[in-house]
ZANU-730322 format. One record per atom (N, C-alpha, C): residue in one letter; z, x, y. Coordinates in steps of 0.1 Angstrom, whole numbers, plus 5000, padded with zeros to 4 digits. Each point is the difference from the previous one (the first is absolute). Example, Ala and Ser with C-alpha at 12.3 -4.5 7.8 and 13.67 -1.06 7.14 Angstrom:
% ZANU-730322
a507851324943;a500049915012;a500050095012;s499349965011;s500050095011;s500849925011;
This chain:
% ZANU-730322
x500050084988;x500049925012;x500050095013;x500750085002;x500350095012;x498950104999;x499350024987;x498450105003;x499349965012;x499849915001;x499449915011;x500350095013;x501250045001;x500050045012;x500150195003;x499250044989;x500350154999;x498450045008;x500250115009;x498650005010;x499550094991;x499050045007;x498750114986;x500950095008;x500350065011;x500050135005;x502049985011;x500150095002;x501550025004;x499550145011;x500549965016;x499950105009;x501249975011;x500450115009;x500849995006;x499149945011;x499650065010;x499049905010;x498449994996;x499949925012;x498250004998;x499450155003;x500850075005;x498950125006;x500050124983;x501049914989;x499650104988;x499249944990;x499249895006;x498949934992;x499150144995;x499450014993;x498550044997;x499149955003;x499249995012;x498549925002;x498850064996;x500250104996;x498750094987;x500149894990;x501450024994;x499949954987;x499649804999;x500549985010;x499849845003;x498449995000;x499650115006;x498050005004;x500050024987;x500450094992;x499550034984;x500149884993;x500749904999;x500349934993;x499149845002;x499050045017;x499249925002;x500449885012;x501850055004;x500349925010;x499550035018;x499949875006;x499950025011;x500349935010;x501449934995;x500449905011;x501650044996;x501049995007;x501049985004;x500949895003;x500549914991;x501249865007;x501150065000;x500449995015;x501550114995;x501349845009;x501250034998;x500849925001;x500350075014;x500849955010;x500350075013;x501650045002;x500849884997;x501550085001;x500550114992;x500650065002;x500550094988;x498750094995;x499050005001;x498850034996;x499550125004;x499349945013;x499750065009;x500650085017;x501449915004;x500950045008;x501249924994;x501149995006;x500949954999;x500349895002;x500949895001;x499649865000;x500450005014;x500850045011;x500149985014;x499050075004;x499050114997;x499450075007;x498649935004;x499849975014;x498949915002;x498650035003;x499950175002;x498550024996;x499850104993;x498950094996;x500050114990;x500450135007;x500650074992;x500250165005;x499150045003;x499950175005;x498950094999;x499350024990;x501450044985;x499150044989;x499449854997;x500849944999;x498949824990;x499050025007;x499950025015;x498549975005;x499050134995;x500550115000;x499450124993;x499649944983;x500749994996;x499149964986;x499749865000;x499749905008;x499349905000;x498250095005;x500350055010;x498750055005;x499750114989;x500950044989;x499250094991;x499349894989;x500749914992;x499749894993;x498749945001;x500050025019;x498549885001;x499250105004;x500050145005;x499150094994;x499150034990;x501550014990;x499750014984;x498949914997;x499549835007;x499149934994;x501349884997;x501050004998;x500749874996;x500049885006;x500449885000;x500249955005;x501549895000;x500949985011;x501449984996;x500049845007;x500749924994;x501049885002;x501450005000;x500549935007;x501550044998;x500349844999;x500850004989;x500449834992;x501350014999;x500749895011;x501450015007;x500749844995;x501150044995;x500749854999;x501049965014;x499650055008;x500850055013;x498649905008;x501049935012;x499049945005;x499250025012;x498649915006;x499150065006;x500450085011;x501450005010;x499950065009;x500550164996;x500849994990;x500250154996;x499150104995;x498949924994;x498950044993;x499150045008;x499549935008;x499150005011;x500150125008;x501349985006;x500650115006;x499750105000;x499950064985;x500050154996;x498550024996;x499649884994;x498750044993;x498749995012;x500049865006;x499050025015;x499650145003;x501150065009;x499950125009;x499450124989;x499949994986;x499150114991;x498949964995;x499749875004;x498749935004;x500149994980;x500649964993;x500050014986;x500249844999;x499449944989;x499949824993;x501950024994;x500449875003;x501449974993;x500049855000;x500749964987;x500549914994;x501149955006;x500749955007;x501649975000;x500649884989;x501349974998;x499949914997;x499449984984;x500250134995;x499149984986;x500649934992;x501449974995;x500549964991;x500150034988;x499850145002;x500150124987;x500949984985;x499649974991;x499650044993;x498649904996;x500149885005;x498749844999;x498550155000;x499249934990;x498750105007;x499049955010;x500249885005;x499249945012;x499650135009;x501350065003;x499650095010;x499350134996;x500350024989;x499350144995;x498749964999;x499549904997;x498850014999;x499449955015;x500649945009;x499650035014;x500150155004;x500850094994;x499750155004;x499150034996;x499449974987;x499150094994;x498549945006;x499849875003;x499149955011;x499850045012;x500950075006;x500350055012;x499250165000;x500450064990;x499250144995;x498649994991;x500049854998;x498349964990;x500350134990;x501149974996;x499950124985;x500649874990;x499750074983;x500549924988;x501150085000;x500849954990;x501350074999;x500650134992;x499050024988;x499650155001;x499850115010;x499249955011;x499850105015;x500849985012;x501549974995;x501149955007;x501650084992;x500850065010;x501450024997;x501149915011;x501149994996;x500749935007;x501250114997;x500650025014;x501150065002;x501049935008;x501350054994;x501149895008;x501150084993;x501549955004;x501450044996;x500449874991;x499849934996;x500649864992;x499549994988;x500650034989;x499849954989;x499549874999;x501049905008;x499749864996;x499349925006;x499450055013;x498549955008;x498650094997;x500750165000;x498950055003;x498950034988;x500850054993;x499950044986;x499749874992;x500649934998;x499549884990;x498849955005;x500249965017;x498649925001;x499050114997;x499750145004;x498950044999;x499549994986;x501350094986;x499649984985;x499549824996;x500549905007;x499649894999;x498949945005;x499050115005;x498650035009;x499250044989;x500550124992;x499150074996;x499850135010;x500650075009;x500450105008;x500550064998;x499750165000;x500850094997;x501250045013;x501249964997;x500950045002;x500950165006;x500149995014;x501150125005;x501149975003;x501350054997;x501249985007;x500550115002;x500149955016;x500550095008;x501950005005;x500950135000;x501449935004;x499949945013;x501049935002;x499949985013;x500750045009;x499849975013;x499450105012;x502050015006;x500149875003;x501249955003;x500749854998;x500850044985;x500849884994;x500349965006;x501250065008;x500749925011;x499749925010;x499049965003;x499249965005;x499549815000;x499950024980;x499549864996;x501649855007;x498549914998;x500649835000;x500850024986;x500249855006;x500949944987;x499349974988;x498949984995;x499049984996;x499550134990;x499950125008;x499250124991;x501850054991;x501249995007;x501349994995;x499849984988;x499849885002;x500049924986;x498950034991;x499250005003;x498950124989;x500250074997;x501050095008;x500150124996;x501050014989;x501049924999;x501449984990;x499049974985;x499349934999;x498749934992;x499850154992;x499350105015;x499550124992;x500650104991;x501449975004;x500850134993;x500249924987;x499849905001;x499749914983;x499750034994;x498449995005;x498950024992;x499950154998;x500350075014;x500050184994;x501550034987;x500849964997;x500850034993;x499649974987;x499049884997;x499549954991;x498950114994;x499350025009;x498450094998;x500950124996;x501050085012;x500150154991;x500949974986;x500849884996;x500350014987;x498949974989;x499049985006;x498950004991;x499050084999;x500450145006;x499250115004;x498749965009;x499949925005;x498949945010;x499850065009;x501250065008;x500250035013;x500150145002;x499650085008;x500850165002;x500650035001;x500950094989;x501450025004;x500650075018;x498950085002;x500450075012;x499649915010;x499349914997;x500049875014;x501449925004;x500550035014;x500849894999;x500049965017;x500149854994;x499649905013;x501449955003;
């Protein structure tokens, strides 16, 4: 039951993605989640480095969405001013939205990764796509609603469950 929420790949931020290997593997789009993600959840526009590896990303040829269960004015906010397509309002883990992401990028879901900090939005909806899966730690726990709290109590469930079943990394710990 909890396989469901195991991602293909485990990184500390987005800037230790591999975008070679993502091109190797035939990807070229990006759905990434925004809080925790990408900046911090109070933090209201992108740093230097995020804007540095956004401008490396869409260099590279990629192309990014950011699919936010946070609503339009938070989302807008950050995403507008990098002139990048966003979702708000996704209702993550439902796939309504992911496949409004992947319409957004005109890619199948093969030529699509989804990155995010949530096991139980980010992770499930994407493996419930058919998307390969990044989890990233996040940026700043302290940070979250009441809402990702409570997912998060959920996750040390489910991770307690996966590493007694050798599923999980031992040297990972969230």
């Amino acid at each position: 039951m909890f396989q469901r929420l195991l991602p293909d790949q485990i990184v500390n931020t987005v800037f230790d993605i591999d975008l070679n290997a993502l091109r190797a593997r035939g990807v070229s789009g990006i759905i990434t989640d925004l809080d925790n993600t990408l900046v911090g959840a109070s933090t209201k526009t992108a740093t230097p480095e995020l804007k540095g590896w956004l401008e490396k990303v869409h260099e590279e040829g990629f192309r990014v969405v950011i699919l936010s269960n946070n609503n339009e004015t938070r989302v807008s906010t950050f995403a507008k001013p990098l002139g990048i397509p966003y979702i708000p309002a996704a209702r993550k883990p439902f796939g309504g939205a992911f496949k409004r992401a992947l319409g957004l990028l005109k890619l199948k879901a093969d030529q699509a990764v989804v990155v995010g900090d949530q096991l139980l939005t980010d992770m499930l909806g994407g493996r419930r796509m058919g998307l390969h899966t990044i989890l990233v730690t996040p940026i700043a726990p302290g940070e979250e609603g009441w809402g990702t709290k409570i997912n998060r109590r959920i996750e040390r469930i489910a991770l307690s469950r996966l590493r007694k079943q050798g599923l999980w990394p031992k040297k990972e710990e969230r």
